[in-house]
C-alpha positions in Angstrom: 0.0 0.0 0.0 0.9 3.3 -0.1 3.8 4.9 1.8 4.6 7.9 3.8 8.1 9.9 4.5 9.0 12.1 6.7 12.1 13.9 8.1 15.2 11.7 9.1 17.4 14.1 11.2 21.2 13.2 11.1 24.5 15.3 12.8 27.8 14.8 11.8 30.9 16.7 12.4 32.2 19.1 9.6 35.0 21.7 9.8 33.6 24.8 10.1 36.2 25.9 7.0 33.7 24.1 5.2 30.7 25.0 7.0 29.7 27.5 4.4 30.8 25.7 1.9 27.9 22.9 2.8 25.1 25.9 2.9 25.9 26.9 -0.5 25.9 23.2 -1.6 22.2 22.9 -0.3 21.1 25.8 -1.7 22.2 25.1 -5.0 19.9 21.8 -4.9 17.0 23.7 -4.1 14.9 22.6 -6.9 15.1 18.9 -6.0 13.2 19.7 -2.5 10.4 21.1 -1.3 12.0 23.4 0.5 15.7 24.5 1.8 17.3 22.4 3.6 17.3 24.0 7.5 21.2 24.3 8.7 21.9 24.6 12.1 25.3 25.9 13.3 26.5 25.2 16.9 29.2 27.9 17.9 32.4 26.8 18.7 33.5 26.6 22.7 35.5 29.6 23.7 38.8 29.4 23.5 38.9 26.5 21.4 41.7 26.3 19.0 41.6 27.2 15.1 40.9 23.4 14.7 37.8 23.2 16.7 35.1 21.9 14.6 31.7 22.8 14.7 28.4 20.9 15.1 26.3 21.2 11.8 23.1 19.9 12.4 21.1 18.9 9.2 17.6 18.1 8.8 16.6 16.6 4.9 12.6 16.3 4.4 11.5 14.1 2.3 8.3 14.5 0.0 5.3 12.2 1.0 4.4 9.5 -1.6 1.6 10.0 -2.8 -0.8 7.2 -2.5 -2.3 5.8 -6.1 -5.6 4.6 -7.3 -4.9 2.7 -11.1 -7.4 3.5 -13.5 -7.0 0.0 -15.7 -9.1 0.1 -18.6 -9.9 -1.2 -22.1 -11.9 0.9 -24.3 -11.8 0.2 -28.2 -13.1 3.3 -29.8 -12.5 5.8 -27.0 -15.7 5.9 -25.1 -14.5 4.4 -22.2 -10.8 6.1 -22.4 -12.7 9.7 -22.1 -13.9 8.3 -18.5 -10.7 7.1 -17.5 -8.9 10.1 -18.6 -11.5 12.6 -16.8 -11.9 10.1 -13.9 -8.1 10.7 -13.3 -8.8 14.4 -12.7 -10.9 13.5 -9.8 -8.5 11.3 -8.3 -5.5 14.2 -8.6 -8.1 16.5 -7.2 -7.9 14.5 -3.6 -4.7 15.7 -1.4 -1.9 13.3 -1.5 -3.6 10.7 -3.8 -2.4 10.3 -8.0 -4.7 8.5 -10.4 -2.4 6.5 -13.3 -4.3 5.3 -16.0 -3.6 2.2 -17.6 -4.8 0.2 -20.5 -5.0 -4.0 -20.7 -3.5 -5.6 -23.4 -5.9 -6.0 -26.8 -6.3 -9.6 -27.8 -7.7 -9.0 -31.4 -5.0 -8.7 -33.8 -4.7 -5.8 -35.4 -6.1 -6.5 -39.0 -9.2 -7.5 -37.1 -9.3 -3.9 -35.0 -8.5 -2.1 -38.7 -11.9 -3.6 -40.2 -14.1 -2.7 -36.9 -12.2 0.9 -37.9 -10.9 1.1 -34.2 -8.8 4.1 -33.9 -5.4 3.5 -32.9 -4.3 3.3 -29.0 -3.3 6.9 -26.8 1.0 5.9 -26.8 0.9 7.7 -23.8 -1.0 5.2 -21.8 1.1 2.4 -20.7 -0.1 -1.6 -20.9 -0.2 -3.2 -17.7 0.9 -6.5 -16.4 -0.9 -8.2 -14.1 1.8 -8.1 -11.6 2.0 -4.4 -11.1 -1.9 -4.3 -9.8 -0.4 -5.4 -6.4 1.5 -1.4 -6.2 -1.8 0.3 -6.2 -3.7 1.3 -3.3 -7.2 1.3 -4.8 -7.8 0.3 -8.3 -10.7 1.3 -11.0 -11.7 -0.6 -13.6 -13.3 0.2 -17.2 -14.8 -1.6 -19.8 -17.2 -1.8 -22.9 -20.2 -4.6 -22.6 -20.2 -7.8 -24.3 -24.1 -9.0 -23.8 -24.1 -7.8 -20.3 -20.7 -8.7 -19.7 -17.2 -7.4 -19.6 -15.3 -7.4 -22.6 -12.9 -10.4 -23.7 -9.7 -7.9 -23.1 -10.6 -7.2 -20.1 -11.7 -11.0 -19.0 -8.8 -12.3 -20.9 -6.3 -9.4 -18.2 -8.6 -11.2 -14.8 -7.6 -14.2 -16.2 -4.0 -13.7 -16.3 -4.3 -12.4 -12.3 -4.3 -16.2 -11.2 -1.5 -16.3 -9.3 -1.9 -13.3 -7.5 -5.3 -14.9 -6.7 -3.4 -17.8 -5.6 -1.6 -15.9 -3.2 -4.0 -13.3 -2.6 -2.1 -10.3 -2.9 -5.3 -8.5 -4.0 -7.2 -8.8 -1.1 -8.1 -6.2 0.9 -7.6 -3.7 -2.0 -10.3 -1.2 -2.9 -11.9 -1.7 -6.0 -15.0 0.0 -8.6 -16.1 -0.2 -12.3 -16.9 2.0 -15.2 -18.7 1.0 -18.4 -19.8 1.5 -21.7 -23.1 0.4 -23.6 -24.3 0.7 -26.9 -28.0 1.6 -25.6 -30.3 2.0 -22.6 -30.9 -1.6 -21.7 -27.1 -3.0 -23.0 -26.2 -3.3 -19.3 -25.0 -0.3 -17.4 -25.8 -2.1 -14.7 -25.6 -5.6 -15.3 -21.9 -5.5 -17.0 -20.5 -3.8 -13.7 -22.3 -6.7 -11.6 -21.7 -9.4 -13.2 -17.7 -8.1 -13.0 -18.5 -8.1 -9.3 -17.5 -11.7 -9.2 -13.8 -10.7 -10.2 -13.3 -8.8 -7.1 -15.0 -11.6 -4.7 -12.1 -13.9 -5.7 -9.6 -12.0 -4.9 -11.0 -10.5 -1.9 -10.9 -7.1 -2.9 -13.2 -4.4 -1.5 -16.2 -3.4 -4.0 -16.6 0.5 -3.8 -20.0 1.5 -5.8 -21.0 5.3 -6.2 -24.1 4.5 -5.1 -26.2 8.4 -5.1 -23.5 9.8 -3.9 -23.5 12.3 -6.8 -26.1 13.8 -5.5 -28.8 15.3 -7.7 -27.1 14.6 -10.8 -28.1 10.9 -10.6 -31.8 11.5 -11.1 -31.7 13.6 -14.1 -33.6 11.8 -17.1 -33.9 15.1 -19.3 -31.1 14.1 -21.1 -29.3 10.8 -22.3 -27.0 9.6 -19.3 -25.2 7.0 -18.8 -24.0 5.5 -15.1 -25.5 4.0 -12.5 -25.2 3.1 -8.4 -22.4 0.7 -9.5 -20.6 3.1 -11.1 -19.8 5.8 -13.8 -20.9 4.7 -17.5 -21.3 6.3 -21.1 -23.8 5.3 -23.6 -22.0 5.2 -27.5 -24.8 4.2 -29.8 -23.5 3.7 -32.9 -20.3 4.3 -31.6 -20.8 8.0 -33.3 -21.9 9.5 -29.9 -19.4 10.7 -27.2 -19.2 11.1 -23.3 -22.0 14.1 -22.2 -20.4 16.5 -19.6 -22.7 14.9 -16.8 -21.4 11.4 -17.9 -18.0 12.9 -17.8 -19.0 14.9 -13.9 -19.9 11.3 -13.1 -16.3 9.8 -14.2 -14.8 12.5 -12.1 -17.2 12.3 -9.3 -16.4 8.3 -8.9 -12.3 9.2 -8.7 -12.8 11.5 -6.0 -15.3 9.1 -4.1 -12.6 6.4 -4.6 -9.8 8.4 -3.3 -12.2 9.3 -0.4 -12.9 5.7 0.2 -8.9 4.8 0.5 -8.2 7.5 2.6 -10.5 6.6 5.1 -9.1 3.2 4.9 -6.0 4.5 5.3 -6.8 6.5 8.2 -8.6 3.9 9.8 
């Protein structure tokens, strides 16, 4: 899980020929620290020789690590991507947490992906191994439906998680889902619980939005996708892009999440 640093005081004995010499030294690394380093300088005893040395008394603070919430995700013509990417912003919106998106790896090979007309992947978003899910501190997931189900990427990436599963290094660990659905009844709410089962394996925490978004939740004036489970997008024909409320909703969900693991944290 995620870790904290503080400040690790040492003294050490340094000629006080020198002394100024290790102020300007500090100051001139400035812009690797938060803030100056604080130098202490003991006076010499009186009537000490020219020899005497000095005590120097130096305090380095380190920056706390933040604590991060993985945004893993596979999203084949972007729908689910624009969640991920604005679900991020709520995440870096919560004090000392940092949301780091992910994508799984694509299965179909990529004459296949060039006749559905899939655009080509964001390079800037990393594939994930299975493996690295153990450094997060909270983890959100998003995917497309398949008849009410996730899609095979992102069933083919829980399959691959079997030996963490074997040695449950998943449980314990917050977790939540995001979708996408062609139309109303495609399973906004049936493709994020019948991922549910993913996370009771591995013990992991389920963390739904429930109406925690408040007023936004109950609007039916215009098309909007989500639900209790979690954030969700509808893409028709695949034409139609993420409203701003579906978008709120992604953003809403990383915030709650970070919420939810800081309370664990502080619990």
């Amino acid at each position: 899980m995620g870790k904290g640093g503080g400040c690790v005081p040492s003294k050490k004995k340094v000629p006080s020929s020198i002394a100024a010499e290790a102020t300007d030294d500090a100051r001139a690394h400035d812009g690797e620290r938060s803030a100056p380093i604080p130098i202490e300088e003991d006076q010499p005893p009186i009537g000490s020789s020219g020899n005497a040395t000095s005590e120097v008394s130096v305090s380095v603070s380190h920056p706390v690590e933040k604590l991060k919430i993985f945004i893993v995700f596979y999203s084949m013509y972007g729908h689910v991507e624009s969640l991920a990417k604005r679900m991020k912003k709520g995440v870096d919106g919560v004090d000392g947490f940092e949301g780091i998106l992910y994508r799984v790896p694509e299965t179909l090979p990529a004459e296949v992906l060039n006749q559905m007309k899939a655009p080509p992947k964001d390079p800037s978003i990393p594939e994930i191994s299975a493996a690295e899910l153990v450094a997060a501190d909270g983890i959100l997931f998003g995917f497309p439906t398949r008849f009410g189900c996730m899609a095979a990427q992102m069933k083919a990436f829980f399959d691959s998680t079997g030996q963490l599963w074997k040695e449950q290094k998943l449980a314990g660990k917050p977790g939540g889902f995001f979708v996408s659905t062609g139309t109303q009844g495609g399973g906004q709410e049936t493709t994020a619980w019948t991922a549910i089962t993913q996370l009771a394996h591995h013990g992991m925490l389920f963390v739904p939005i429930g109406y925690t978004f408040g007023a936004g939740m109950f609007k039916i004036d215009t098309i909007r996708g989500g639900s209790p489970y979690g954030a969700g997008v509808f893409a028709g024909d695949g034409s139609r892009q993420p409203s701003e409320t579906e978008l709120a909703l992604a953003e809403h969900q990383g915030k709650y999440m970070a919420a939810t693991v800081k309370k664990l944290f502080q619990a």
